[in-house]
Residue frames as a rotation matrix with the C-alpha (Angstrom) as fourth column:
UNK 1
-0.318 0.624 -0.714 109.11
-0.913 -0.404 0.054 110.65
-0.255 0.669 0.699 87.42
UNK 2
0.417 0.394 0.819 106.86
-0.071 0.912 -0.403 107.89
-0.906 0.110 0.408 86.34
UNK 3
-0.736 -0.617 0.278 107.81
0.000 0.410 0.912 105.93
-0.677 0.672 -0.301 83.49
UNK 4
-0.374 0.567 -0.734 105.74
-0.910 -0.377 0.172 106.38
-0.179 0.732 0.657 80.13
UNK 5
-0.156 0.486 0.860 102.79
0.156 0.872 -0.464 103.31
-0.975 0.061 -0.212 79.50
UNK 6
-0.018 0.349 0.937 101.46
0.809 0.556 -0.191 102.79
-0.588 0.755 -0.292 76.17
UNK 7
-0.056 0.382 0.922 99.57
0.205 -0.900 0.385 106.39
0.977 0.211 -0.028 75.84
UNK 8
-0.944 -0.084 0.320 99.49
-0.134 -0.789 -0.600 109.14
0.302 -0.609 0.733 77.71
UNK 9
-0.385 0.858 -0.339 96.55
0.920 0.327 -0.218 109.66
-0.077 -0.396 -0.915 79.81
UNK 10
0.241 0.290 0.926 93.93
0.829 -0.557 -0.041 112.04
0.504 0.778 -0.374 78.76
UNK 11
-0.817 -0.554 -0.159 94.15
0.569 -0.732 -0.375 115.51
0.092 -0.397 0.913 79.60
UNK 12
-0.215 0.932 -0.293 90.87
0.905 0.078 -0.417 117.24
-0.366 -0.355 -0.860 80.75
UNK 13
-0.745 -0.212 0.633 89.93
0.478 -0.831 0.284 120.29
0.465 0.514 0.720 78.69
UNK 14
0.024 0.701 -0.712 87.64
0.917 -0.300 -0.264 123.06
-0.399 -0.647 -0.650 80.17
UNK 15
-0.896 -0.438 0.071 87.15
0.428 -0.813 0.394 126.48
-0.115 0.384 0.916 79.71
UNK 16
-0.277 0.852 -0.443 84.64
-0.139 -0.492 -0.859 129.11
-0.951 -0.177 0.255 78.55
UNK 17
-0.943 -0.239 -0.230 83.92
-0.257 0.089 0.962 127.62
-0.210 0.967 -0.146 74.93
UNK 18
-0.229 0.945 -0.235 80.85
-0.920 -0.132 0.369 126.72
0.317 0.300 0.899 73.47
UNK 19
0.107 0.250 0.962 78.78
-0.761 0.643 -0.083 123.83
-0.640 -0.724 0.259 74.97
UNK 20
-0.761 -0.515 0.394 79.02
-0.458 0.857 0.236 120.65
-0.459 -0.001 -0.888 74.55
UNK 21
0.340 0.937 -0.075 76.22
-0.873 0.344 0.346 118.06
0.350 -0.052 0.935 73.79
UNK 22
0.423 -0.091 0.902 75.82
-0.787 0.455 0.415 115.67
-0.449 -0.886 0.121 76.45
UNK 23
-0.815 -0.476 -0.331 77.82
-0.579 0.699 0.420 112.34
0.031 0.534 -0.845 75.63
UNK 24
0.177 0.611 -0.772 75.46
-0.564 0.706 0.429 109.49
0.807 0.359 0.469 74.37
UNK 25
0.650 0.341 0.679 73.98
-0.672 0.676 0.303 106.74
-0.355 -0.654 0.668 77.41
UNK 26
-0.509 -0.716 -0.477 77.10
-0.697 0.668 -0.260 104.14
0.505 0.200 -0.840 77.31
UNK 27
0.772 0.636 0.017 75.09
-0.634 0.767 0.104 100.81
0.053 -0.091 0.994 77.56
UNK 28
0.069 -0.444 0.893 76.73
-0.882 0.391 0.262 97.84
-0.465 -0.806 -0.365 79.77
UNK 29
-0.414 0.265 -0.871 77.30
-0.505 0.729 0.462 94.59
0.757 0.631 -0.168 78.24
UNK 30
-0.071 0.353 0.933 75.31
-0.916 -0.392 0.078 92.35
0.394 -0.849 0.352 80.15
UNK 31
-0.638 -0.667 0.385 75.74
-0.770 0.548 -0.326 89.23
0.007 -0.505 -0.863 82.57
UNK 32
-0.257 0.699 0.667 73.24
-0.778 0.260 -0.572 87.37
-0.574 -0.666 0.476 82.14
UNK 33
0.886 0.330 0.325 73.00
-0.034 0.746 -0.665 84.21
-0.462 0.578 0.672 79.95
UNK 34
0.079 -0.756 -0.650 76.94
-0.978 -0.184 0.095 84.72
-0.192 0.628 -0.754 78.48
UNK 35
0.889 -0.057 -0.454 78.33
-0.167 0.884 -0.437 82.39
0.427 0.464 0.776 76.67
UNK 36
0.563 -0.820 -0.103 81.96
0.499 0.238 0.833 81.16
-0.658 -0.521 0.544 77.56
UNK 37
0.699 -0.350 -0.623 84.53
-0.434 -0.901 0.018 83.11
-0.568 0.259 -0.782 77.04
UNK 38
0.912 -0.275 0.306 86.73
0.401 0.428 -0.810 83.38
0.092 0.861 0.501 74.33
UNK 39
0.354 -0.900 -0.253 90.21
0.578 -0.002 0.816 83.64
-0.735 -0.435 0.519 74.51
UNK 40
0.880 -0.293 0.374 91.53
0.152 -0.572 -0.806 86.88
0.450 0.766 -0.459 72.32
UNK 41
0.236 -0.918 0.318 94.67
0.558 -0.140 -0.818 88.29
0.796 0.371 0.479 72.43
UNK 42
-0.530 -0.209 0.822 94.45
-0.518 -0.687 -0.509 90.55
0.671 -0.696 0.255 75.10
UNK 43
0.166 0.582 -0.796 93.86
0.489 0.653 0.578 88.67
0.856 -0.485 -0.176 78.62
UNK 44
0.818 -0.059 0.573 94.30
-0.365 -0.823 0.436 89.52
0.445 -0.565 -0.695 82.40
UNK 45
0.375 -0.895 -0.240 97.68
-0.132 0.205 -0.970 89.75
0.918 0.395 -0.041 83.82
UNK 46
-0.827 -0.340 -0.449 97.67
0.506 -0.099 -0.857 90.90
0.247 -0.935 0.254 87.28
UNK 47
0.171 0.575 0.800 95.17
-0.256 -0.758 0.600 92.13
0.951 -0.307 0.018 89.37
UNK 48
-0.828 -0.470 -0.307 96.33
0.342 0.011 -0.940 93.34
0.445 -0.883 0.152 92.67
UNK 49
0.357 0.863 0.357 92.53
-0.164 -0.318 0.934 93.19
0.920 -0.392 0.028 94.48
UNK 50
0.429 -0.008 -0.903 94.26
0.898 0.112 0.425 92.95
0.098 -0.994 0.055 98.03
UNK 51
0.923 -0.351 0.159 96.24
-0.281 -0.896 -0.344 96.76
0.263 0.273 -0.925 97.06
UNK 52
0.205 -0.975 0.085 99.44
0.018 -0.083 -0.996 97.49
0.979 0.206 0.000 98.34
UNK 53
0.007 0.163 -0.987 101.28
0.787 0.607 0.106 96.94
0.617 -0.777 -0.124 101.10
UNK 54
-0.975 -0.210 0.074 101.04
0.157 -0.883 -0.442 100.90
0.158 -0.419 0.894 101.61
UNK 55
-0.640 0.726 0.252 97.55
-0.706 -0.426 -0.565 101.03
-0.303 -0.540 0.785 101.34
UNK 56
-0.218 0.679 0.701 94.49
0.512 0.691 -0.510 98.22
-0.831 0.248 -0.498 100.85
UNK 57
0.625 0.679 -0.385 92.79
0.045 -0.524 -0.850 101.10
-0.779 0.514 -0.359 98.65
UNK 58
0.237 -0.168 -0.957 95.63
-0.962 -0.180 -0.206 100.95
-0.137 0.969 -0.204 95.58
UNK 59
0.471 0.322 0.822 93.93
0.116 0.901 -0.419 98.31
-0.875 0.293 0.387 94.01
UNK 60
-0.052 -0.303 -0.952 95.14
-0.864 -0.465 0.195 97.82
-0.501 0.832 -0.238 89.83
UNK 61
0.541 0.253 0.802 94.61
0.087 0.932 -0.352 95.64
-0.837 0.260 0.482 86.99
UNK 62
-0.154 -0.644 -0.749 96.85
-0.669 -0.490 0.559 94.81
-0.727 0.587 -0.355 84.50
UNK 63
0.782 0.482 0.395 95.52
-0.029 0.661 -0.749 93.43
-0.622 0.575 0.531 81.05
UNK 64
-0.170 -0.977 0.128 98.48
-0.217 0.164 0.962 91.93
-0.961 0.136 -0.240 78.57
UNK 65
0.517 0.322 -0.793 98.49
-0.835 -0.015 -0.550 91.93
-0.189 0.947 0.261 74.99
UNK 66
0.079 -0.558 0.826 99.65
-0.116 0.818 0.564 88.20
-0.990 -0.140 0.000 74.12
UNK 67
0.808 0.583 0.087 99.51
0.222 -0.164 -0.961 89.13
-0.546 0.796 -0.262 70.56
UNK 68
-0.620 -0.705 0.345 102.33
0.723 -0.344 0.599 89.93
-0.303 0.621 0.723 67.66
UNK 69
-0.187 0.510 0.840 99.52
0.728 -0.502 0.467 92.83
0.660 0.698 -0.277 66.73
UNK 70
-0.880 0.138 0.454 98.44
-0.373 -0.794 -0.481 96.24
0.294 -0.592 0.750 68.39
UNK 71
-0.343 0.877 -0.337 95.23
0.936 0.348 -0.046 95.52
0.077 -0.332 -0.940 70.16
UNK 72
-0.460 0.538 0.707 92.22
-0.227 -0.841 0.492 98.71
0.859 0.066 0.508 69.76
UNK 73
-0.853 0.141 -0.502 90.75
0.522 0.207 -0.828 98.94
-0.013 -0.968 -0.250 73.24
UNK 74
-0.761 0.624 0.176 88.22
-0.586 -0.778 0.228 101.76
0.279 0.071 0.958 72.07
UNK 75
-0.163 0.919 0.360 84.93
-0.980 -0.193 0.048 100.82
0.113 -0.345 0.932 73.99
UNK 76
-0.049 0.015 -0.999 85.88
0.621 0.783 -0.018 97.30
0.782 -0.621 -0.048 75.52
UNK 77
0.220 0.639 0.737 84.57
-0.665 -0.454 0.592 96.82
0.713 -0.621 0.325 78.75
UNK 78
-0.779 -0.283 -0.559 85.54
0.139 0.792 -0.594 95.38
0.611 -0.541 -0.578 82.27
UNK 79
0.266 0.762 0.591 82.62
-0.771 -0.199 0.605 94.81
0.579 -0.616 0.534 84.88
UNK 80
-0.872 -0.356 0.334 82.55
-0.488 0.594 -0.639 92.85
0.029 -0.721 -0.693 87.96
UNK 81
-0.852 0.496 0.171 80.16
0.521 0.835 0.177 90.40
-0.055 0.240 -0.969 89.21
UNK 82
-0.052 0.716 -0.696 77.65
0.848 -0.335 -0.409 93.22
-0.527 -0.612 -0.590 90.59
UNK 83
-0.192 -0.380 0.905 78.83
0.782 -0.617 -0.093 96.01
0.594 0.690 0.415 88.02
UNK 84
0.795 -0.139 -0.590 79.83
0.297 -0.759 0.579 98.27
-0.528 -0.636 -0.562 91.02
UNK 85
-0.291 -0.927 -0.237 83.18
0.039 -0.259 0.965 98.27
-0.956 0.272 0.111 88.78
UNK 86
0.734 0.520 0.438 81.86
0.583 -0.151 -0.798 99.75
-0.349 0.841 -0.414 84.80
UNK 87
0.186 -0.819 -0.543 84.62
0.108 -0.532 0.840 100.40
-0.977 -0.215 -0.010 83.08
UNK 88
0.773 0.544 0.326 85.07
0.195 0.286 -0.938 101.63
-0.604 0.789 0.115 79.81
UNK 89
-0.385 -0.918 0.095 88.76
0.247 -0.004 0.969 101.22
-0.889 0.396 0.228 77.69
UNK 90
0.983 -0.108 0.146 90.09
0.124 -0.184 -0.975 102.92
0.132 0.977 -0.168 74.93
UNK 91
0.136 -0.973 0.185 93.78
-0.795 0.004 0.607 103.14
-0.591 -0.229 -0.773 73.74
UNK 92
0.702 -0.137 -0.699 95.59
-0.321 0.815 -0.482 100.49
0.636 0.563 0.528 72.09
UNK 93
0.759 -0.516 0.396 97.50
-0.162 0.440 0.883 97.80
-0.630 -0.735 0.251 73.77
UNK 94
-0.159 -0.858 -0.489 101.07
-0.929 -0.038 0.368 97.35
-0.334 0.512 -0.791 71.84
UNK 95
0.469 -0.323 -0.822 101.93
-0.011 0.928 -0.371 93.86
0.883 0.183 0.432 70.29
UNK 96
0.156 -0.443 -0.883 103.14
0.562 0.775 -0.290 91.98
0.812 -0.451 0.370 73.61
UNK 97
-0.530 -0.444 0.723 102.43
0.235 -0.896 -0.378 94.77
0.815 -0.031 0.579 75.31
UNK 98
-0.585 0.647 -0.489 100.34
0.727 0.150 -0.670 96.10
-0.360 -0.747 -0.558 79.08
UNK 99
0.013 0.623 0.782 97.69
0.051 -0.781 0.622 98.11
0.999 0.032 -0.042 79.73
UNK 100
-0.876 -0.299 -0.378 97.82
0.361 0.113 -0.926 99.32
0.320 -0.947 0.009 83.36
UNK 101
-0.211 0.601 0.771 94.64
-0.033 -0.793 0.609 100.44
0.977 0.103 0.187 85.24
UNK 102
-0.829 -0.554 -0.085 94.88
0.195 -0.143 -0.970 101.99
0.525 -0.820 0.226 88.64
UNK 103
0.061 0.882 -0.467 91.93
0.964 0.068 0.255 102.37
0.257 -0.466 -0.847 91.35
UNK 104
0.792 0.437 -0.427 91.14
0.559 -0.801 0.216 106.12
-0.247 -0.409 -0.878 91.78
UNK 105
0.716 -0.424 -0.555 94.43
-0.280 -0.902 0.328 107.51
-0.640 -0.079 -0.764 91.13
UNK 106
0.656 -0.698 -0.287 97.74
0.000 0.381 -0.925 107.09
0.755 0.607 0.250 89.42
UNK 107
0.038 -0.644 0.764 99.52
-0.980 -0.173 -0.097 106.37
0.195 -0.745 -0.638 93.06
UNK 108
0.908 0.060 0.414 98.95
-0.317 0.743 0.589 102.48
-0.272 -0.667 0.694 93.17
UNK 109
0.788 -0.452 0.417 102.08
0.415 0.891 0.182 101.87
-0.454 0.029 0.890 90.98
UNK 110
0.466 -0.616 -0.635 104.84
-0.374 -0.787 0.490 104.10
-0.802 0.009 -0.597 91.38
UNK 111
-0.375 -0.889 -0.264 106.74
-0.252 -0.177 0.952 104.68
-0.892 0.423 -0.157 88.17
UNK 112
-0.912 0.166 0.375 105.00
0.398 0.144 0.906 103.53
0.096 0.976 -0.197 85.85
UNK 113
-0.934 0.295 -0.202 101.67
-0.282 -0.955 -0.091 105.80
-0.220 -0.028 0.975 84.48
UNK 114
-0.195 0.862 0.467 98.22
0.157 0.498 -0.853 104.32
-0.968 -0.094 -0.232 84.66
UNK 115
-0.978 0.174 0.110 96.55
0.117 0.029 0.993 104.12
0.170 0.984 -0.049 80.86
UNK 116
0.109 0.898 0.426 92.85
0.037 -0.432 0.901 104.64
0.993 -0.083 -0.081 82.71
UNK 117
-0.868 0.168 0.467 91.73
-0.496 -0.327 -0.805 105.53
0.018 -0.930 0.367 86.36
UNK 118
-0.179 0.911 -0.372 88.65
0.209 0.405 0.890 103.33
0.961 0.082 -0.262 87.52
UNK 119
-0.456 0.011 0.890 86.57
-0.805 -0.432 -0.407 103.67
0.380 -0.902 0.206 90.35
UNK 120
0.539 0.635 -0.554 85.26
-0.577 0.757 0.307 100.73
0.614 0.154 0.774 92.87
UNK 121
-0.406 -0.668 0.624 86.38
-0.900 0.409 -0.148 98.03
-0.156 -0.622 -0.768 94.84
UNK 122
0.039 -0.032 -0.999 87.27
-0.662 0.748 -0.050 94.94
0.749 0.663 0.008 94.06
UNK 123
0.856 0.450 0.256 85.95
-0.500 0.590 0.634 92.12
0.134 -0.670 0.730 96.54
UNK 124
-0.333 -0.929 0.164 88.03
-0.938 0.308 -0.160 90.43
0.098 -0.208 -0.973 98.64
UNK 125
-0.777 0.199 0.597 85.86
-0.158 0.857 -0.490 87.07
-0.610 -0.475 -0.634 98.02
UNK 126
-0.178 0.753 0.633 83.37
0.790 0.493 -0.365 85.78
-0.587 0.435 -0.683 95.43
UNK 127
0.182 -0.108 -0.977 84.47
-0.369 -0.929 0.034 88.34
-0.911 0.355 -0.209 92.94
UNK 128
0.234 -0.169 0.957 84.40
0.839 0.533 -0.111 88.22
-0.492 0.829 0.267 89.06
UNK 129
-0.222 -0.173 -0.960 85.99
-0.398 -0.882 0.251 90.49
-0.890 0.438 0.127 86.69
UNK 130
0.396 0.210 0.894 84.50
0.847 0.292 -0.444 89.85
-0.354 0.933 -0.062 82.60
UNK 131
-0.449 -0.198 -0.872 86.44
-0.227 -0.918 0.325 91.75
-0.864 0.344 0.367 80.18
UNK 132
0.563 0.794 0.230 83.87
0.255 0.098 -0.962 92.50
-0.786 0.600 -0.147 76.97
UNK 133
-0.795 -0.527 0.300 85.38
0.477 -0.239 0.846 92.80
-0.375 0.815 0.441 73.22
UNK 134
-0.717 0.554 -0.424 83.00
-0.393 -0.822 -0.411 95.78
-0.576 -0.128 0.807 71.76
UNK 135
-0.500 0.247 -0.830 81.97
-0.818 0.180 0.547 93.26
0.285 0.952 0.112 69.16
UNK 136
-0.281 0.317 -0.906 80.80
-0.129 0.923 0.363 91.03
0.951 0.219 -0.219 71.13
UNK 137
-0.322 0.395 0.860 78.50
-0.560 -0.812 0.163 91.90
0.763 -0.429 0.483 74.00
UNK 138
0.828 0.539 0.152 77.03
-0.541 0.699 0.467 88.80
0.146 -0.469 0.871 75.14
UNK 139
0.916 -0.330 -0.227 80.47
0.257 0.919 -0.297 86.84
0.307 0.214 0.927 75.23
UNK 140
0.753 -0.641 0.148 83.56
-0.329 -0.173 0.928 87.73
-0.569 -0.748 -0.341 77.94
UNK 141
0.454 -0.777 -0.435 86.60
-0.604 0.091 -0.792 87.90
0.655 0.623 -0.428 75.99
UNK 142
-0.596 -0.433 -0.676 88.13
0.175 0.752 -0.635 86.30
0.784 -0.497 -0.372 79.53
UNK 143
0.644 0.731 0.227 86.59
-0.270 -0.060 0.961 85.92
0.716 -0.680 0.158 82.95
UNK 144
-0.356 -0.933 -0.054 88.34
-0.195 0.131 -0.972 86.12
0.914 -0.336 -0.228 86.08
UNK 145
0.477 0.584 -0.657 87.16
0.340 0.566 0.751 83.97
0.810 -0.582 0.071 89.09
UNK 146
-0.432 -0.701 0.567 88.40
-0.272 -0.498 -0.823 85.10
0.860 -0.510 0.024 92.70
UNK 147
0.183 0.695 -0.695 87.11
-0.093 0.716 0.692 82.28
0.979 -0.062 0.195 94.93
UNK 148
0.624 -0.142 -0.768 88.86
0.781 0.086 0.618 82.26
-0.022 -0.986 0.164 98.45
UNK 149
0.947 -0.214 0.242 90.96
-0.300 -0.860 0.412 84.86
0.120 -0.463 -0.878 100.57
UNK 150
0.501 -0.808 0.309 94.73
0.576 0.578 0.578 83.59
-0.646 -0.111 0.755 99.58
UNK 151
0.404 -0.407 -0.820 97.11
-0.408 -0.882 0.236 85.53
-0.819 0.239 -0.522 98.26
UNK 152
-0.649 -0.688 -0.326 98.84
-0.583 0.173 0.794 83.00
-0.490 0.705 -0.513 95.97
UNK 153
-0.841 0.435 0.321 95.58
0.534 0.762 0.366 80.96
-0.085 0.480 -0.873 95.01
UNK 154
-0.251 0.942 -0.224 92.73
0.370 -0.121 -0.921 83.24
-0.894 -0.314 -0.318 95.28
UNK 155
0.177 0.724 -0.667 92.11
-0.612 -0.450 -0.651 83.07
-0.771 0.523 0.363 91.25
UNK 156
-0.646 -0.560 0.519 92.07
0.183 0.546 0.817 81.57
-0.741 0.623 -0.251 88.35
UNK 157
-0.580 0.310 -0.754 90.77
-0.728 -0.613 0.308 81.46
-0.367 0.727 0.581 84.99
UNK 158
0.073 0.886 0.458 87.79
-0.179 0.463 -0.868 80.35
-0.981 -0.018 0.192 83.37
């Protein structure tokens, strides 16, 4: 059995109940003109963009709460350089605590339970990940550079 993450992951409801109304147009922060990022509490930890050595395809990113406080995740945002990757977080990160997110499934990292599911693929070369505090659209809480094909050098922060 996997091992419990922060929160559970959601459970999909369905059925024969009255409709919905459509969810509201979820609007991208966008890349263009940012400012430098600011360093909050919650940065990236790992991100395994080469997958596993079972399969290339279980990519995962793992953001880290460097905080003594819970971190609210509700409607932060990670995008890449191209926003082929448009992710949108909710949840709360603990005080000192992960968030785990897994590429398509909950199979890149056995035991332990994914906190979102993203789709996409993360470049193996000239790849950026920007994670977005909801409060601040125009400005990359961090920014993650991924400049050459190297397993032990092929990032750093901005």
């Amino acid at each position: 059995p996997k091992k419990e993450n922060s929160q559970p992951p959601a459970v999909p409801t369905g059925g024969s109940g009255p409709s919905q109304p459509p969810p509201p147009e979820i609007l991208f922060c966008s890349q263009e003109n940012l400012l430098e990022p600011t360093h909050q509490p919650v940065i990236f930890n790992e991100i395994a963009w080469m997958g596993t050595l079972t399969d290339w395809r279980d990519e995962w990113i793992e953001l880290k709460n460097i905080s003594e406080n819970d971190v609210l995740l509700d409607d932060w945002q990670i995008l890449d350089k191209d926003a082929e990757i448009k992710i949108i977080l909710s949840g709360t990160v603990p005080e000192n605590g992960f968030y785990l997110l897994e590429r398509t499934n909950d199979d890149s990292v056995p035991n332990i339970l994914a906190d979102k599911i993203y789709t996409g693929n993360l470049e193996d070369s000239n790849e950026t990940l920007r994670l977005f505090d909801k409060n601040f659209p125009d400005e990359p809480v961090i920014k993650f550079n991924k400049t050459i094909l190297d397993y032990a050098t092929s990032f750093f922060l901005v």
